[in-house]
C-alpha positions as CSV (number, residue, x, y, z in Angstrom):
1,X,-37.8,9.8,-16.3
2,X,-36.1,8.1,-13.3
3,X,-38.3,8.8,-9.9
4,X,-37.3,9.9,-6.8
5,X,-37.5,6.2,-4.8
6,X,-35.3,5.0,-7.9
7,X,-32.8,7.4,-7.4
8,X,-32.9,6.4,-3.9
9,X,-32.7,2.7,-4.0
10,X,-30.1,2.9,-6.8
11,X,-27.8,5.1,-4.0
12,X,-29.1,2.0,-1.5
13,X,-27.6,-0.4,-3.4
14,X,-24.4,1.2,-4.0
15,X,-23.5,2.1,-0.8
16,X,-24.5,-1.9,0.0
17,X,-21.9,-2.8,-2.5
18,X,-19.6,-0.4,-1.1
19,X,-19.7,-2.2,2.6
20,X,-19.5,-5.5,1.0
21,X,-16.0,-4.7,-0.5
22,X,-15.4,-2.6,2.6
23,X,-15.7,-5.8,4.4
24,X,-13.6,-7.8,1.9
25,X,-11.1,-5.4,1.8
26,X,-10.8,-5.1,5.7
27,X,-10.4,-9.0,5.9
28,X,-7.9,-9.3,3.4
29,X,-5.9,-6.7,5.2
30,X,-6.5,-8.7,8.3
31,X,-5.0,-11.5,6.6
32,X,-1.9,-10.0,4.9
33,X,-0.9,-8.6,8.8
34,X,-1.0,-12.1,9.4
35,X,0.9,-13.2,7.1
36,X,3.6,-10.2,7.5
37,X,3.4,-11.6,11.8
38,X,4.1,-15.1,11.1
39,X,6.3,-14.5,8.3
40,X,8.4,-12.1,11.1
41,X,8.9,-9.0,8.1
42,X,7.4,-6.8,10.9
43,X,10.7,-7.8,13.4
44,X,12.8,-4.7,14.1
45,X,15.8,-7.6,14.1
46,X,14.5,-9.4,10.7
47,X,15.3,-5.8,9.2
48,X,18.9,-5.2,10.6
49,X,19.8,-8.8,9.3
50,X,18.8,-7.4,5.8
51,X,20.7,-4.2,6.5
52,X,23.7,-5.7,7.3
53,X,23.3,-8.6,4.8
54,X,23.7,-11.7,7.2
55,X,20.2,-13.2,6.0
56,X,18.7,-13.6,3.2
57,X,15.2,-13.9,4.0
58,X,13.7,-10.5,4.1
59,X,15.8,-10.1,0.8
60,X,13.5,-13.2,-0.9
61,X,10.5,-11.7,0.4
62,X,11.2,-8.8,-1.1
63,X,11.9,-10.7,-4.1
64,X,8.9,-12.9,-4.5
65,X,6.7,-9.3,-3.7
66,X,8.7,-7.9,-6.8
67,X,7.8,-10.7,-9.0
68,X,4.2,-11.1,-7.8
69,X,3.7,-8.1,-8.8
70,X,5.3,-8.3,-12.0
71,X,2.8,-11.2,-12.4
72,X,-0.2,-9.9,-11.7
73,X,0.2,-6.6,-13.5
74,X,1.1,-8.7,-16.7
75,X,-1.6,-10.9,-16.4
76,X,-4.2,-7.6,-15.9
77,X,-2.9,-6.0,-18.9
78,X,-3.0,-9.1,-21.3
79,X,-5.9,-10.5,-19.8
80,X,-8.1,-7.3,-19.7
81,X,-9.3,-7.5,-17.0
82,X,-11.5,-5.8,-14.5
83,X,-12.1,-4.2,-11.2
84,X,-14.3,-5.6,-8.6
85,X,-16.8,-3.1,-9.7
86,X,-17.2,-4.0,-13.5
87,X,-14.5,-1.0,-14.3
88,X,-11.6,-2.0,-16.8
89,X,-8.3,-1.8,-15.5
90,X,-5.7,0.2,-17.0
91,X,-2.3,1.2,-15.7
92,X,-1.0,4.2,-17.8
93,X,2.2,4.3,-18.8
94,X,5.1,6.1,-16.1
95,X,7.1,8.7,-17.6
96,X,10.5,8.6,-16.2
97,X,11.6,12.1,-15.3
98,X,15.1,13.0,-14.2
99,X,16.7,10.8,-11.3
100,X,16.4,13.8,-8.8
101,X,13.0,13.0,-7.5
102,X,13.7,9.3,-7.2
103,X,17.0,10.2,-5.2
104,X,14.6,12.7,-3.1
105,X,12.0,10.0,-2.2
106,X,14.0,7.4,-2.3
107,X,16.3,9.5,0.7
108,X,13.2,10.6,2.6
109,X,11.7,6.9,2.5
110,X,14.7,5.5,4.0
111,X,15.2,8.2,6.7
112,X,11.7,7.6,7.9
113,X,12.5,3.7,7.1
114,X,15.6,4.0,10.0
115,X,13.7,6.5,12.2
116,X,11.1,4.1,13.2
117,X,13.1,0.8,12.7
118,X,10.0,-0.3,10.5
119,X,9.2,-0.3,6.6
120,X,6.2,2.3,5.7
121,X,4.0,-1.3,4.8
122,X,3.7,-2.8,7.7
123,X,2.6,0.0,10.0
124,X,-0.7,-0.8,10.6
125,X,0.1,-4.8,11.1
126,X,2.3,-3.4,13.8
127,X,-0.4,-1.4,16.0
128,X,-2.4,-4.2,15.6
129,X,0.7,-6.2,16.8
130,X,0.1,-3.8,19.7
131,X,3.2,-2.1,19.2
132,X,1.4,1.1,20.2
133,X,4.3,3.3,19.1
134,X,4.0,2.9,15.5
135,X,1.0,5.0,16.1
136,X,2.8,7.6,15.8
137,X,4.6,6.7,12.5
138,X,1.2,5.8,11.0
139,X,0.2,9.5,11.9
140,X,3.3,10.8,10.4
141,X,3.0,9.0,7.3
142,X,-0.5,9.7,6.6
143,X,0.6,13.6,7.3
144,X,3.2,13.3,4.8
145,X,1.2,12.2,2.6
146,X,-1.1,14.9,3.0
147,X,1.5,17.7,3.6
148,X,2.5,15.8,-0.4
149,X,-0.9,16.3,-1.9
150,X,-1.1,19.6,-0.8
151,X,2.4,20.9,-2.3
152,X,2.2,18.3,-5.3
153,X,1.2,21.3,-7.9
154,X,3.9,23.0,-6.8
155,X,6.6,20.7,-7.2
156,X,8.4,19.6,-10.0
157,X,7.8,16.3,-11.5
């Protein structure tokens, strides 16, 4: 029978692990704004060159993100590897439903995509870039996320 100062020190030492990959979390994110700054994804002008298709560079970004992940989630599933946490990882397989919901998404991603002159990504890179006005678009995806979760069972999939 576990004791009382167990139960506590085992809740202790989770919520220690939890802060340490808080932390690690919160630097890697630091660094991938970074790299997004240097790398000039977050310019409003870098994205109208890709629109009107007179540079190829945010086109090759995309590209290399697209393989890199192709990579990695090959290498997880052969591999079998696991999370941080000791968990196995396993990606389920996607059913592919009728086109409509892609064409739905895929419409209101680009509308809010051209609304704030910024992809949904690198929102929070920008506020740190203190472009204070993507605030704003961080507050309205995270709502539409939300206002999502909340009508999810009721939507067709």
């Amino acid at each position: 029978m576990t004791t009382k100062p167990q139960i506590e020190n085992a809740t202790s030492a989770k919520r220690e692990v939890r802060l340490v990959f808080l932390s690690v979390y919160l630097l890697l994110g630091i660094a991938f704004g970074i790299v997004l700054t240097r790398s000039e994804v977050l310019s409003w002008f870098r994205i109208q060159e890709m629109f009107r298709f007179q540079s190829f560079r945010m086109y090759g970004i995309i590209g290399s993100a697209i393989l890199t992940a192709a990579l990695s989630i090959t290498l997880i599933s052969k591999a079998a590897l696991k999370s941080a946490s000791g968990e196995a990882i396993s990606i389920p397989k996607k059913e592919l439903g009728s086109g409509f919901r892609y064409a739905a998404g895929g419409t209101i991603f680009g509308l809010g995509w051209a609304l704030t002159g910024a992809c949904p990504g690198p929102l929070f890179a920008l506020v740190g870039n203190r472009v204070s006005v993507m605030a704003v678009a961080v507050v309205s995806a995270l709502l539409g996320t939300w206002v999502y979760g909340l009508l999810r069972p009721k939507l067709r999939h």
